[in-house]
C-alpha atoms as one frame of an Amber mdcrd trajectory, in Angstrom:
protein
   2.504  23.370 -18.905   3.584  20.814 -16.673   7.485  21.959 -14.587   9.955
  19.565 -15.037  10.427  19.576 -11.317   6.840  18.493 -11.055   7.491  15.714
 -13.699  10.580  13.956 -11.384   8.478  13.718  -8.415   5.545  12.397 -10.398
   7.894   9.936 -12.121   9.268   8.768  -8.704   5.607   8.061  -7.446   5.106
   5.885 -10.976   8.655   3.861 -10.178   7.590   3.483  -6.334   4.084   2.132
  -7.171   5.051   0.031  -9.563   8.426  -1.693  -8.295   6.573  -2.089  -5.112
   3.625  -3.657  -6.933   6.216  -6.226  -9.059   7.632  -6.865  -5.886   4.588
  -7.755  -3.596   3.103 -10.022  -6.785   6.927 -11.760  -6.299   6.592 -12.074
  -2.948   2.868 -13.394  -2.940   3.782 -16.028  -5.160   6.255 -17.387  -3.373
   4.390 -17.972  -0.370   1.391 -19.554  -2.460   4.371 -21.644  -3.498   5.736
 -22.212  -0.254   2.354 -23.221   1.598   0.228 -26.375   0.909  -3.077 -24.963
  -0.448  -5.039 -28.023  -0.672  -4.938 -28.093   3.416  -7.523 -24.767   3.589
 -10.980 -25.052   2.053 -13.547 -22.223   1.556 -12.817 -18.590   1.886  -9.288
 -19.028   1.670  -8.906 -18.951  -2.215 -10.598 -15.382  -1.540  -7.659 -14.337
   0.690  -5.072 -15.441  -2.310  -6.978 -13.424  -4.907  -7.008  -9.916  -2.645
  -3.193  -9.530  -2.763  -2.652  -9.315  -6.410  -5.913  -7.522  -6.751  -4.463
  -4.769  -4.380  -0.494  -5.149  -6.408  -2.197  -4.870  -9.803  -4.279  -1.927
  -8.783  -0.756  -0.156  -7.334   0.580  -1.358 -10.874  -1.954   0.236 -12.796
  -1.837   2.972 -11.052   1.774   3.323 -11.820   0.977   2.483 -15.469  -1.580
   5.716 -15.564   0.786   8.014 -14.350   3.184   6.542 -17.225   0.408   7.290
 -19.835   0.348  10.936 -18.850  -3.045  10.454 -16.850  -1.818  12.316 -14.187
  -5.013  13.188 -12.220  -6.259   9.675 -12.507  -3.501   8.070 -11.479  -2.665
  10.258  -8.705  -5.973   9.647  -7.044  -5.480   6.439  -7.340  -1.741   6.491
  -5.563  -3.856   8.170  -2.621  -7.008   5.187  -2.346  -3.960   2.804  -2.019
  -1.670   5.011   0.171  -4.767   5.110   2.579  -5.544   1.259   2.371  -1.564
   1.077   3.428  -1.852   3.952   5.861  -2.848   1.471   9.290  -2.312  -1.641
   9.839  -4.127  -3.764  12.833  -4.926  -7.403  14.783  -8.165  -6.935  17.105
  -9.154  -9.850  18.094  -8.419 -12.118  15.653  -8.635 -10.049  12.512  -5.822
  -8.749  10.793  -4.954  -6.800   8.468  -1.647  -4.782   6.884  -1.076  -3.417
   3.278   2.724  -2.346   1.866   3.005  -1.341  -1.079   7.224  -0.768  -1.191
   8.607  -0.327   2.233   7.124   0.456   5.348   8.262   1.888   8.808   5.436
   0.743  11.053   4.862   2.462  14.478   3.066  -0.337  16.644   1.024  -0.035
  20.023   0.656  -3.472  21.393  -2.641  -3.210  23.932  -2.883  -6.436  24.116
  -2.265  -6.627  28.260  -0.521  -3.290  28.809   0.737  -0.483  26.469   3.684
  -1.299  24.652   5.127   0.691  21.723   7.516   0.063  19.060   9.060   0.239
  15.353   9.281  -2.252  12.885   9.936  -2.113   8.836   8.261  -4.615   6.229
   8.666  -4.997   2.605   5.463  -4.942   0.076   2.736  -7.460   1.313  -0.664
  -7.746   1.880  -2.368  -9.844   4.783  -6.113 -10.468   5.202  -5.993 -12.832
   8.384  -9.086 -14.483  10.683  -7.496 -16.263  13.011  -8.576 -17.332  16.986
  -6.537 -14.413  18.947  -6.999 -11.992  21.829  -4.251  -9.606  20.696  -4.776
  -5.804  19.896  -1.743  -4.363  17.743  -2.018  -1.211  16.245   0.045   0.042
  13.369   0.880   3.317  11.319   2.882   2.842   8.123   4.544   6.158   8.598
   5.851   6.143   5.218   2.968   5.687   3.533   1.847   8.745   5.711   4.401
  10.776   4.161   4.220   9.620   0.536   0.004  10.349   1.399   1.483  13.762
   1.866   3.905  13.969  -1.060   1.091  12.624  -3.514  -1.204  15.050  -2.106
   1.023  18.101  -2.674   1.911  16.729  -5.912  -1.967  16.720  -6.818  -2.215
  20.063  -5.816   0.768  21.542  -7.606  -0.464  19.730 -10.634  -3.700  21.167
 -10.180  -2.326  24.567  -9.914  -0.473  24.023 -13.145  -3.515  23.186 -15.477
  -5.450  26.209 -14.051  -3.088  28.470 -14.971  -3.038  26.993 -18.209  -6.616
  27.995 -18.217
């Protein structure tokens, strides 16, 4: 038998995922709206698909976890809390993943060492761009909800072996 306890915590991992996946499809969309498409050629209809690719798989992650499929969904939270986990620009490629909120701690190493906090809403960038800049970033939120979900896991493992 499942605790209720353990129920509101896994119920406030389904409404994270999936408001933050509603939102990040929102916010997506407006900047396809907002930017003149026809300009870019090539791989750059590849860089529109990834974001909703990565919002729908928060989504139906969120969906799982509303269907009872607790263990699937659950792992899945995880792959995507990783893929939000660090964020990065080296050298012209960059790269950052939010899924809800984030509180990023950034290392610029760009000339010297500078260090610093910042806090974005969902998105997802896939950038190549011509750039000598080295940022570094760690979501730290997404560290500690990769913490929460993995606790969660366990509990809920716990729980169905003592079914057992």
């Amino acid at each position: 038998m499942i605790y209720r306890g353990l129920l509101k915590k896994i119920n406030f991992i389904e409404i994270y995922q999936f408001f933050g996946g509603i939102v990040g499809i929102l916010f997506m969309s407006y900047l396809i709206f907002t930017t003149n498409v026809v300009e870019h050629k090539g791989p750059f209809y590849i860089l529109l698909i990834i974001p909703f690719c990565f919002f729908a798989f928060c989504i139906y992650s969120a969906w799982l976890l509303n269907k009872k499929k607790y263990l699937k969904g659950l792992n899945l939270v995880i792959i995507s809390l990783i893929l939000q986990s660090i964020a990065f620009e080296f050298y012209g490629i960059y790269y950052t993943s939010v899924n809800g909120i984030a509180a990023n701690f950034t290392l610029d190493l760009t000339n010297d060492i500078f260090a610093g906090f910042e806090f974005q809403f969902s998105q997802f960038l896939l950038a190549f761009r011509e750039s000598e800049t080295i940022h570094f970033k760690l979501n730290l939120i997404a560290i500690g909800m990769l913490l929460f979900v993995s606790k969660i896991l366990k509990e809920l493992k716990n729980s169905f072996n003592s079914i057992i």
